[in-house]
N, C-alpha and C positions, 0 to 999 in steps of 0.2 A: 704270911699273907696268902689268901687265897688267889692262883694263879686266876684265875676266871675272871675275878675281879679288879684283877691287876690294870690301871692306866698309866699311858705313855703320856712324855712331854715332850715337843719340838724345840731343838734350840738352834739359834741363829748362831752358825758364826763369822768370826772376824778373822779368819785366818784363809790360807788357803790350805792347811794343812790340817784337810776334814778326815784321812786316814790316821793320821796322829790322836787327831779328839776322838775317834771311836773306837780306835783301841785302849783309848787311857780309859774309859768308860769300860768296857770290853774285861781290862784290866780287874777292876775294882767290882765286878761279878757281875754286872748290868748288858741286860739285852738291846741291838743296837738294831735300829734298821736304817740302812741307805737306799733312799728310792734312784733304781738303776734304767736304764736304757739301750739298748742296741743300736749304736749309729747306721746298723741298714745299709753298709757298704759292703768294700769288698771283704774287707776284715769286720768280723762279728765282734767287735769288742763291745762289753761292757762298760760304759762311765755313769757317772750320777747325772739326774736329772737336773740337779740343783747343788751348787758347788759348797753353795754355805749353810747348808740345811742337814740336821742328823733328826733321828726321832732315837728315845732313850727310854724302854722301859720300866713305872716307875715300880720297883721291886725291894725299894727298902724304906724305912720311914722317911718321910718328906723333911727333917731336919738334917738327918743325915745326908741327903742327897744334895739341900743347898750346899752344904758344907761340901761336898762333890766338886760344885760347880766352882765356888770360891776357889778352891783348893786347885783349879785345874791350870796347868798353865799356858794355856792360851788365852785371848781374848775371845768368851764366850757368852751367848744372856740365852739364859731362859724365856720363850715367847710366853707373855702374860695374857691375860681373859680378856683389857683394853687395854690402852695408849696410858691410862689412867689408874689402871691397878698397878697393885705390886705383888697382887696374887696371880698363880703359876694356871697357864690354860691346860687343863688337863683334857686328852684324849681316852674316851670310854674304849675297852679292853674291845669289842665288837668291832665296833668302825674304825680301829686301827685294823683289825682283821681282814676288815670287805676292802679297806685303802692297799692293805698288802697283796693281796689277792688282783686287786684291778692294778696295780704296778707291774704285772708279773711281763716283763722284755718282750715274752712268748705273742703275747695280746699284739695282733694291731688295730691301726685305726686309734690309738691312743695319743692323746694331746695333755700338757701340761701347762696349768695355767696361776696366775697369782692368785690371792683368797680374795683381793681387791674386785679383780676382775671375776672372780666366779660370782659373787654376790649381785655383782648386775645382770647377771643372768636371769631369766623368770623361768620358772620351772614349775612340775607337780612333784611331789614324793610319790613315789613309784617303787615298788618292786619285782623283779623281776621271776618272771613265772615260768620261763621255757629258757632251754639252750646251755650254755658252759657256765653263763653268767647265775644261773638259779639259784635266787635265794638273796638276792645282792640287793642291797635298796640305795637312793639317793634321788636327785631331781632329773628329770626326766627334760635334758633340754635342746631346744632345734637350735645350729649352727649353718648355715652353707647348704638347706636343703638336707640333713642329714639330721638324725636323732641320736644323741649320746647321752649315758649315765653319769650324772655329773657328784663325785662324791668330794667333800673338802676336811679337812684339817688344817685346825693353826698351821701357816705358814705356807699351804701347798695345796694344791686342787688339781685332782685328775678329771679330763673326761674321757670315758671308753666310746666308742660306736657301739650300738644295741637298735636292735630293730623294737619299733615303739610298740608292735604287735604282740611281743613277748613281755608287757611291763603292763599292769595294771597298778591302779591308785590304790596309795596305803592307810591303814587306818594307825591311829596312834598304838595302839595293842603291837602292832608288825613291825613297830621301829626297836 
């Protein structure tokens, strides 16, 4: 499979035991990402932003992979398209890229929010034209007197601070 084309899927889990599920993952030759955070204290440590949430690169054929998930033991589900399918929400190989990239601890001014809540948001698509963030797209949306990049994924929604000066409206060709 062409790596470029490769999408990720987000799964929910049921355990507390999310380093055990991404190494069993990890294990079986699949790319794993935990979105991390800096508690900004005295100690810099590292934790996940989200205790029950992994994202799973999908890297082998989709039968195989269910058979992954069956197979796994813990209590895990793969996040679907709706409430109503029982097909897998897949994340496009890009915007799993711009979500890793705007996760990065380094960033501040960064907030995490549910997909519930980012969707009541009103926003433009925007991409960003100037500064660290160039090149980044997603909705462009005011919080508290502030402008942030609002980018979502099954399961998870970041918003970064971005100055709305640096972000012009996208056309469908720039997504």
């Amino acid at each position: 499979m062409n790596a470029v084309n490769e999408t990720w899927f987000a799964i929910r889990l049921f355990t507390l035991r999310q380093n055990d599920v991404a190494n069993y993952f990890k294990e079986q030759g699949l790319e794993v990402f935990i979105p991390m955070d800096d508690n900004h204290k005295v100690h810099h440590i590292l934790r996940p932003v989200v205790r029950n949430l992994i994202f799973v690169k999908k890297s082998i054929e989709e039968k195989d992979f269910k058979q992954l998930v069956t197979d796994c033991q813990y209590k895990i589900a793969v996040i679907t398209r709706n409430r109503n399918s029982r097909e897998y929400a897949e994340i496009p190989a890009k915007q799993m890229e711009e979500f890793q990239i705007m996760c990065n601890p380094d960033l501040a001014m960064t907030k995490y929010i549910s997909t519930d809540e980012a969707r009541l948001k009103k926003g433009t698509t925007v991409i960003v034209t100037n500064g660290p963030l160039k090149g980044l797209t997603g909705r462009l949306v005011r919080q508290n007197k502030l402008y942030y990049l609002l980018k979502e994924v099954p399961g998870l929604a970041i918003l970064l601070k971005v100055s709305r000066w640096c972000c012009k409206p996208c056309t469908d060709t720039q997504l």
